[in-house]
C-alpha positions in Angstrom: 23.2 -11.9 -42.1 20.5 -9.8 -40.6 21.1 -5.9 -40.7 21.7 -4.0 -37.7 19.0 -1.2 -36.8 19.5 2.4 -37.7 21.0 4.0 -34.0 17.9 5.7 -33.8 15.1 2.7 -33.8 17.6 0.9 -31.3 17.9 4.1 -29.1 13.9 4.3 -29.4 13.5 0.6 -28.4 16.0 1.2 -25.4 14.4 3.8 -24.5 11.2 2.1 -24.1 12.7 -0.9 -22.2 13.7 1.3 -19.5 10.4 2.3 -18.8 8.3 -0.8 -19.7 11.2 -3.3 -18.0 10.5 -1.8 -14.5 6.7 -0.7 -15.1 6.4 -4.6 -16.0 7.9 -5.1 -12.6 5.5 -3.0 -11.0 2.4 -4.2 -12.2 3.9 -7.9 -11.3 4.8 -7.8 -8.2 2.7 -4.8 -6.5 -0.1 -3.8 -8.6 -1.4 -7.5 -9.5 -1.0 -8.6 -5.7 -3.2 -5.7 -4.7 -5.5 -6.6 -6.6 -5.6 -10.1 -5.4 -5.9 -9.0 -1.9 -8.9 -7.0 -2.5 -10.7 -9.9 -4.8 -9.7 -12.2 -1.8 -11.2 -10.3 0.6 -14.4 -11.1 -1.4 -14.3 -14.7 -1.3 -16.1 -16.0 1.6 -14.3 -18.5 4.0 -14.9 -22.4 4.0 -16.7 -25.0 2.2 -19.0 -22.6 0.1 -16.0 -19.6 -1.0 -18.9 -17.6 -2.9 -18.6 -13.9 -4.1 -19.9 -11.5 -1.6 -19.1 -9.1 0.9 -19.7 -11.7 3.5 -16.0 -11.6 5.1 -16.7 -7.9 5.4 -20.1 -8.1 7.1 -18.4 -10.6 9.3 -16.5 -8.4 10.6 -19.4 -7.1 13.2 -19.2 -10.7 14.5 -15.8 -10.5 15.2 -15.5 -7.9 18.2 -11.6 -9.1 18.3 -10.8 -6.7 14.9 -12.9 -3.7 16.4 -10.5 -4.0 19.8 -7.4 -4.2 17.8 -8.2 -1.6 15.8 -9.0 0.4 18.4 -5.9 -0.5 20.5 -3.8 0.1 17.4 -5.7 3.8 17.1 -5.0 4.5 20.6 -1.1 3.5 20.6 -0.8 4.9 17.4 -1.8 8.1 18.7 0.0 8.1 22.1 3.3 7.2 20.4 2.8 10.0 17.9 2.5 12.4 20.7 5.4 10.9 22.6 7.1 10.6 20.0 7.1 13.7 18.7 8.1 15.8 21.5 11.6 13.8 21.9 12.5 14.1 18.9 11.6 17.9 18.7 13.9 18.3 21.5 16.8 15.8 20.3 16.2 17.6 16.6 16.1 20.9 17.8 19.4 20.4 20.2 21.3 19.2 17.2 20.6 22.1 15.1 20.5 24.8 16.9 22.1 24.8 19.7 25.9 24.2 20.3 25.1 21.3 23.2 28.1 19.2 22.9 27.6 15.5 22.0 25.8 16.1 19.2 27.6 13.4 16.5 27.2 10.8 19.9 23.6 11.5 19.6 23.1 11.3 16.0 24.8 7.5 16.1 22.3 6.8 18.5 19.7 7.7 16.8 20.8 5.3 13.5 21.1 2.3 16.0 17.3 1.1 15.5 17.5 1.4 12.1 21.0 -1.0 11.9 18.4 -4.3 13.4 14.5 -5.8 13.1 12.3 -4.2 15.0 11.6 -6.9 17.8 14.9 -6.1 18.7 13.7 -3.0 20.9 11.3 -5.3 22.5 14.0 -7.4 23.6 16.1 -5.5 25.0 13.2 -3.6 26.9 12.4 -7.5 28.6 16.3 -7.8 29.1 16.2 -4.5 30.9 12.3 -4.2 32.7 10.9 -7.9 32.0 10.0 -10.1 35.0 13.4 -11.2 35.1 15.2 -8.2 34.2 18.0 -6.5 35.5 16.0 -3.5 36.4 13.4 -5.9 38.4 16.3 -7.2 40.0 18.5 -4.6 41.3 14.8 -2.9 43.2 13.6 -6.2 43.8 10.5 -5.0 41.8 9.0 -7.4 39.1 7.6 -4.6 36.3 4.7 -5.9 33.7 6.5 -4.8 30.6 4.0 -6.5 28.7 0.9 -5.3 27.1 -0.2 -1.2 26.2 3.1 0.9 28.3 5.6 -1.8 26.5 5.0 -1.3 23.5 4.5 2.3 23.8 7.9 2.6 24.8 9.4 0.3 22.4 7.1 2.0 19.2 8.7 5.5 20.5 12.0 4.1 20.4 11.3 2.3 17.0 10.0 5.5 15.5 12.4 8.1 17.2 14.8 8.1 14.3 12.5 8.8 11.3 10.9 11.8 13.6 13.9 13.0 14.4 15.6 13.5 10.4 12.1 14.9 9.1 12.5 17.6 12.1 16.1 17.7 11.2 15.5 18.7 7.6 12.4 21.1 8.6 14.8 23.2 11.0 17.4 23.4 8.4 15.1 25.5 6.0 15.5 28.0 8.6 16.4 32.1 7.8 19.0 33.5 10.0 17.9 37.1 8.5 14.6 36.5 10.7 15.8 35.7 13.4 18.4 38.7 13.0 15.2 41.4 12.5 12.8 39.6 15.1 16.3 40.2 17.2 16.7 44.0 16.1 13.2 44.8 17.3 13.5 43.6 20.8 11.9 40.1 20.5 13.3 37.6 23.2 14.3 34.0 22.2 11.2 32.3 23.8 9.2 34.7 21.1 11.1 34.1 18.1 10.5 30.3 18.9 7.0 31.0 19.0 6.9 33.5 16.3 9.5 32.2 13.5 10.6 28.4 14.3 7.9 27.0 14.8 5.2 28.3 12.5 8.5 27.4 10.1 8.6 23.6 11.1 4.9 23.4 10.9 4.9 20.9 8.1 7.7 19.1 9.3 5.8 18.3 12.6 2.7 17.4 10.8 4.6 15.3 8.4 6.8 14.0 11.0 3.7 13.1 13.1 2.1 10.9 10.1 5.3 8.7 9.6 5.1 8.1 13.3 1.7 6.8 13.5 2.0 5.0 10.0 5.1 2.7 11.6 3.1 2.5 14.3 -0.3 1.0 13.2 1.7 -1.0 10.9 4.3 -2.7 12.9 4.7 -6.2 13.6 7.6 -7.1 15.2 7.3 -5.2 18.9 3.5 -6.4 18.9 4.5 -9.5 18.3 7.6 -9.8 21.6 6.2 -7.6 23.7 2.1 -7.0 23.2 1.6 -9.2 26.1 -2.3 -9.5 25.8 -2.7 -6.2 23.5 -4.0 -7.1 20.6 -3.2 -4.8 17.3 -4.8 -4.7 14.2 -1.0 -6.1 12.3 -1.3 -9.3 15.6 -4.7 -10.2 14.6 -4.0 -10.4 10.9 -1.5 -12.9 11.9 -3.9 -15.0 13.9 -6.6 -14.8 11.3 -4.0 -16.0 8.9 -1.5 -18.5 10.4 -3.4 -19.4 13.8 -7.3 -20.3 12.3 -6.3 -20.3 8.4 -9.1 -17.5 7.8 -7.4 -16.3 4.6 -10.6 -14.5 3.7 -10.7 -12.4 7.1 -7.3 -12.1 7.1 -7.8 -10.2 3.8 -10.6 -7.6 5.0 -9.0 -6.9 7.7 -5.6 -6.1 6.1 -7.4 -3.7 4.3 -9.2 -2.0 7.5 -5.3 -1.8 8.1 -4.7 -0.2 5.0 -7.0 2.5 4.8 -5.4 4.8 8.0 -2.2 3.9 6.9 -2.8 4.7 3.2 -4.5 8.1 4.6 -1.8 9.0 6.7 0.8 8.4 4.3 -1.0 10.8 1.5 -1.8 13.8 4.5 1.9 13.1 5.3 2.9 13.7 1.6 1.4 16.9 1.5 2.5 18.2 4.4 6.2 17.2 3.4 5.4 19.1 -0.4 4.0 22.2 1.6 7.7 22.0 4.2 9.8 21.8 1.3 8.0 24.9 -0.2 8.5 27.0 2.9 12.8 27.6 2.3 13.4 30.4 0.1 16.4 29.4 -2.2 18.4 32.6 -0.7 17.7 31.6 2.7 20.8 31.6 5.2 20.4 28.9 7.6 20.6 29.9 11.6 24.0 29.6 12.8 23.7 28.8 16.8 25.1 31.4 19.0 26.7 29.2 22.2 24.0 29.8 25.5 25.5 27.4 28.1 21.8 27.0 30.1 19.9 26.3 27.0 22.8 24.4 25.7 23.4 22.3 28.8 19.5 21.7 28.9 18.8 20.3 25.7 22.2 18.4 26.3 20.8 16.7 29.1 17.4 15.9 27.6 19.3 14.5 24.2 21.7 12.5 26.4 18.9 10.5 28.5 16.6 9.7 24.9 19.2 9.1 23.3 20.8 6.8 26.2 17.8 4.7 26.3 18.3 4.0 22.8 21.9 2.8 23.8 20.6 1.3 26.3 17.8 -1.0 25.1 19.7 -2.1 21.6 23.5 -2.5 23.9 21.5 -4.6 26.1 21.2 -7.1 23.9 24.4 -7.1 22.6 25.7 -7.9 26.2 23.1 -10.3 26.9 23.7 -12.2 24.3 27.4 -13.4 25.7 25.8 -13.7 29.2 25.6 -17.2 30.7 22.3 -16.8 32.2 20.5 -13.3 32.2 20.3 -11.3 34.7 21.5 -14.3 37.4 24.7 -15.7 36.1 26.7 -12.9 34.4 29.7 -14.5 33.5 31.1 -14.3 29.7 30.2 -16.9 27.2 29.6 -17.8 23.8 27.0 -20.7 23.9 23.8 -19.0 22.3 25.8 -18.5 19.4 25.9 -21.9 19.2 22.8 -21.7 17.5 21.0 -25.3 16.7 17.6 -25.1 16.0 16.2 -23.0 13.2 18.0 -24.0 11.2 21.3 -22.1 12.4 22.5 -19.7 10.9 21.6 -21.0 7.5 18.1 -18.0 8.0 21.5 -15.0 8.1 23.1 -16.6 5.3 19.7 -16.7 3.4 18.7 -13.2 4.4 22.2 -12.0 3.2 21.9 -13.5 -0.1 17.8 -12.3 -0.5 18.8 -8.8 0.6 21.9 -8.4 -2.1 19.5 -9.6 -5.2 16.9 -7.0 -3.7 19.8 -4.5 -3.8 21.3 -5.5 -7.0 17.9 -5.8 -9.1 16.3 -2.7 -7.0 18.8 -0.3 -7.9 19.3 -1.5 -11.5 15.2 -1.4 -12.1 14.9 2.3 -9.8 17.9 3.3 -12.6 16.1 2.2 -15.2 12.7 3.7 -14.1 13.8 6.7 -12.8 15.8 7.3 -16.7 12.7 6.5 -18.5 10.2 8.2 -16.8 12.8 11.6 -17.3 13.4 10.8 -20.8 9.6 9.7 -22.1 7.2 11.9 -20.4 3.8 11.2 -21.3 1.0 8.9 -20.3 2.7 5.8 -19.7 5.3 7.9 -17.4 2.8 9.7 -15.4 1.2 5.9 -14.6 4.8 5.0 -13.9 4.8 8.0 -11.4 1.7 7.5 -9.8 2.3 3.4 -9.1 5.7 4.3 -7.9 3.8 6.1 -5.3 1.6 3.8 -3.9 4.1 1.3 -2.6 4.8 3.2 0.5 1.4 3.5 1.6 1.2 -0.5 2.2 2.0 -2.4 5.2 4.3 -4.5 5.1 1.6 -7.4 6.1 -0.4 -6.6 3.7 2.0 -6.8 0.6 3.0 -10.2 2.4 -0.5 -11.7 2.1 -1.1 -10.6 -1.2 2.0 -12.3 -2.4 0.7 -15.2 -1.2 -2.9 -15.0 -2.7 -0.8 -13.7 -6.0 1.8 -16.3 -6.2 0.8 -19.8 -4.9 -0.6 -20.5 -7.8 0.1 -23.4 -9.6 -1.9 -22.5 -11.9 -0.1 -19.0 -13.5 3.2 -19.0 -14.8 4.2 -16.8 -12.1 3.3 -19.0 -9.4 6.8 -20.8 -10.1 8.5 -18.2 -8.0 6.6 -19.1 -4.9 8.6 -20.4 -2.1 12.0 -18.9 -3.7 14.5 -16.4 -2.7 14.1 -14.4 -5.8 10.4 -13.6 -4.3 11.4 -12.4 -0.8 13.5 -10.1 -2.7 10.9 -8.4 -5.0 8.3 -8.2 -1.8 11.4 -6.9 0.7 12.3 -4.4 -2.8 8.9 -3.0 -3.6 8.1 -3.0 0.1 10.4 -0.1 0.0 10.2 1.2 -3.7 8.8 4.2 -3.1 11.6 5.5 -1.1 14.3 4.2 -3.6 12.3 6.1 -6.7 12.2 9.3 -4.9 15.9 9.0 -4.0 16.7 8.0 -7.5 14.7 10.7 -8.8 16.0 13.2 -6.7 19.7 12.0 -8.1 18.3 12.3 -11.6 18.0 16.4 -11.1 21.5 16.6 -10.4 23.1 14.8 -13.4 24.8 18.0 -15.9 22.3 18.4 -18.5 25.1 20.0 -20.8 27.3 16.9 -20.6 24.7 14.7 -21.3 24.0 17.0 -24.5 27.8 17.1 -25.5 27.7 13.2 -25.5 24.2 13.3 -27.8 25.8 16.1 -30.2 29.1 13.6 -30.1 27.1 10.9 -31.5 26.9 9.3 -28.6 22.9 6.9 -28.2 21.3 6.1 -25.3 23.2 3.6 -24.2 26.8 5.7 -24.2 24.3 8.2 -22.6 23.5 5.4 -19.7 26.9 4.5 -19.2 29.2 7.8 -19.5 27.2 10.6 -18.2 24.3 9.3 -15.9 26.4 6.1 -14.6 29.3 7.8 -13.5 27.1 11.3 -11.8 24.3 8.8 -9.7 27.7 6.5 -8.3 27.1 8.0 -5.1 23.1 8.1 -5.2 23.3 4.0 -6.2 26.0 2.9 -3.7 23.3 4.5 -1.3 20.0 3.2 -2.5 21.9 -0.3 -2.8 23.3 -0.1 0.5 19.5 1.2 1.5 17.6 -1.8 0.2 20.2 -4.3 1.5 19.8 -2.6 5.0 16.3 -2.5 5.1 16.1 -6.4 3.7 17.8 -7.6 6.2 15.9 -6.4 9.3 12.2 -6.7 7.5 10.1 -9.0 9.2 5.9 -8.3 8.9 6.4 -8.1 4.5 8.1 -11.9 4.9 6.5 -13.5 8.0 3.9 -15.1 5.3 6.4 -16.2 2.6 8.9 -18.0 4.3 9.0 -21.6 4.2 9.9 -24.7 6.4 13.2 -25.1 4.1 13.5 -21.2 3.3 13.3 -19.1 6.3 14.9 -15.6 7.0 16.6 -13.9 10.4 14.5 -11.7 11.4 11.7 -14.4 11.5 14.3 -16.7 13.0 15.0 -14.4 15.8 11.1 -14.0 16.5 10.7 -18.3 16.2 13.5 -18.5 18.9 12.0 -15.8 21.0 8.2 -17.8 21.4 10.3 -21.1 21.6 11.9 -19.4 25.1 15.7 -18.9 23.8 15.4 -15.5 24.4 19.7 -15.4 24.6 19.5 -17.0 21.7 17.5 -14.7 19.8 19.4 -11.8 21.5 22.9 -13.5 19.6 20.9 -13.5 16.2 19.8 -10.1 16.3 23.6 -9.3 17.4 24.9 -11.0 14.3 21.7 -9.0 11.9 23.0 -5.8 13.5 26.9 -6.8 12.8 26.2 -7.5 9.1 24.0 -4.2 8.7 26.1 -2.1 10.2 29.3 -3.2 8.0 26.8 -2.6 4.8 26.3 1.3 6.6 30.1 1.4 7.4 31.1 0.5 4.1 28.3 2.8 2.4 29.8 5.7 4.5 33.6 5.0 3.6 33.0 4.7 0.0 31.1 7.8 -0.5 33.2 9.8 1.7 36.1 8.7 -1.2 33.6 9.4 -3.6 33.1 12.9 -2.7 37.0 14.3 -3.3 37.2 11.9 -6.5 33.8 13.7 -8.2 35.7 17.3 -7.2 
């Protein structure tokens, strides 16, 4: 009988697997795919694929990529600017001002987040297409399509995310400013000018970058609703699936790349400089009632937020109407759902988004404890990879998959075409955002009850499973809950992977939207929203139980 290891080696060796495990993880599924995509982007298309920077010098040929870049410049910048201002106001009327409405507005805000993208572009052709219901009550026929489309649908997309950055930037706040700025005589417009917003400074800048990152990246609204426009994320699809130019497709997911990756790293800093600005004794502002400023920013809040309700309800109605906007009598035909596949996609999609919860959280748990416990080299390159995740589009992550993994060739290339490899590319699509979470839980676990269970006698693992467990419940429910939600409604990080025999909703929705069954596609996006909002339902119930139990 072989002897058991001294409690120490094991503890050593299990220590080391929870930073190797998910560092392994990382190298497999997002630092080796990079790396494919950038050697691909080297080998030349057609009957010759030599070495060379041939794809890239074709690129001068190609005046479609300089166009979509530039149109994806242009709309990036407009819904930025758009963008920014409503959700200033919508931020600013939530917390600090006592407008009334202000929980109504906040669920409207979470609605675009609850389905796929291409969600807001349907209901925006429901509402001002050619046969819209806006079109026909003027007996106007709008062109929805195309630049002022998607710059509406973008804004609406990217609304939310602006809106909790500026939420958090206004919270850091110090009502003892605004009490001395009110002591010497300064009026309310000044100690805007003066004291919020040099305060929120970092949070607009930061705010600003996320904005024109989703934007320049997106897929789905380009896809429904560009009309004509083409976008740098559009013309990676064509290159790709319309003329099988896997080697174009490549450079020009990195052109994509580049002001995305840039954005994302000026948006980190600007986010490390906001959270700097709060002094830890700060008091945050307490709104003093003012009925005109109150009633103004409770009118502005109530028509953004009402397009969101509008636009996203839209297609919840039309999806039990008969024959938008003409026939508007009940029914439930287009969830009869036939063709692609059924609802076999949802079913899929369900399972592919709880194995990228389940094995997400579990390897962010993991990573986040080793990294904490075993600083050093091999934790600082755990650090830095973690970080890199976020700054690629979802398209791009998606090609490189498949340049990485159809492969019969590598062991790895087995998992091509399988449900288990949605779920990695949909998990480290969003890694970066479950590490910092998970990180950010690590800080709060009670560093003397983690010391009474070592000086107990108690290893890693008791460690694990009595003191860090039980303090990140919350934190896990939440990045679970996260992942699943964010699985479900991903659409540009899959569009390449999915198969004839494995396909997934959000692509189904878009497949039934360019086949012409727009109803239909207005049902399936009900159903994604239905299943996503029971995940954020539940998440909410069981952490507001949570909360008494940890007191």
């Amino acid at each position: 009988m072989t002897p058991s290891l001294p409690l120490h080696v094991a503890d050593r060796w299990l220590l080391r697997a929870c930073l190797w495990l998910p560092l392994a993880g990382l190298l497999l599924f997002f630092g080796l795919p990079m790396l494919a995509i950038a050697w691909r982007s080297l080998v030349q298309d057609g009957a010759s694929g030599g070495i060379g920077l041939g794809n890239y010098a074709a690129l001068w040929d190609t005046p479609g990529v300089w166009r979509a870049l530039g149109n994806s410049l242009l709309l990036g910048g407009a819904t930025t600017v758009v963008t920014l201002l409503l959700a200033f106001v919508v931020a600013f009327g939530i917390e600090r001002t006592c407008m009334p409405g202000r929980h109504f507005t906040a669920i409207g805000m979470s609605l675009p987040v609850l389905a796929p993208s291409l969600v807001l572009g349907l209901g925006l052709i429901f509402l001002l297409g050619r046969n819209g219901v806006v079109g026909k009550a003027f007996g106007v026929r709008p062109e929805i399509y195309g630049f002022w489309g998607l710059l509406i649908a973008d804004v609406l997309y990217a609304l939310p995310q602006a809106v909790l950055i500026l939420r958090t930037a206004l919270r850091h706040g110090d009502a003892r400013q605004y009490d001395a700025a009110e002591v010497l005589g300064a009026t309310p417009w000044r100690q805007f000018v003066d004291i919020t917003l040099p305060g929120v400074r970092y949070g607009v800048l930061s705010a600003g970058f996320v904005v024109f990152t989703l934007t320049i990246t997106d897929f789905g609204n380009a896809v429904v609703i560009g009309g004509n426009f083409q976008v740098l994320a559009t013309e990676i699809y064509n290159q790709v699936s319309g003329q099988m130019k896997f080697g174009m497709g490549a450079v020009i997911g990195i052109v994509l790349l580049v002001p995305a990756a840039l954005s994302v790293a000026i948006e980190h800093l600007a986010a490390q400089r906001q959270a700097g600005l709060g002094a830890e004794s700060a008091q945050p502002p307490v709104p003093k009632p003012r009925p005109a400023r109150d009633g103004a920013f409770f009118a502005a809040s109530l028509l953004i937020v009402g397009a969101i309700y509008a636009v996203v309800l839209t297609v919840v109605v039309a999806s039990f109407i008969r024959l938008w906007p003409y026939r508007l009598d009940l029914t439930l035909k287009h969830y009869d759902i036939q063709i692609a596949g059924g609802y076999a996609p949802l079913w899929t999609s369900i399972l592919v988004s709880l194995i990228a919860a389940v094995v997400g959280t579990l390897l962010l748990f993991l990573l986040a404890f080793g990294v904490q416990r075993l600083p050093g080299r091999t934790a600082n390159a755990a650090r830095l990879l973690s970080a890199l995740p976020v700054a690629v589009p979802g398209l791009v992550l998606g090609l490189a998959y498949v340049f990485t993994f159809n492969s019969a060739a590598m062991p790895w290339g087995l998992l091509y075409g399988s449900a288990v490899l949605l779920a990695m590319c949909n998990y480290y699509h969003h890694h970066t955002q479950g590490f910092v979470s998970m990180m950010t839980g690590m800080r709060t676990v009670p560093v003397a009850l983690e010391d009474a269970t070592t000086v107990l006698g108690g290893g890693v693992g008791r460690v694990l499973a009595d003191v860090y467990w039980p303090a990140l419940r919350t934190t896990l429910m939440a990045i679970a809950v996260f992942l699943f939600m964010r699985s479900m409604v991903t659409l540009s990080a899959v569009i390449f992977l999915i198969t004839p025999s494995l396909t997934l909703s959000a692509v189904t929705v878009m497949r039934l939207d360019e086949a012409g069954f727009t109803s239909q596609a207005a049902a399936f996006s009900t159903c994604i929203m239905a299943v996503v909002g029971a995940m954020a339902l539940l998440l909410h119930l069981l952490t507001r139980r949570s909360v008494p139990a940890a007191h």
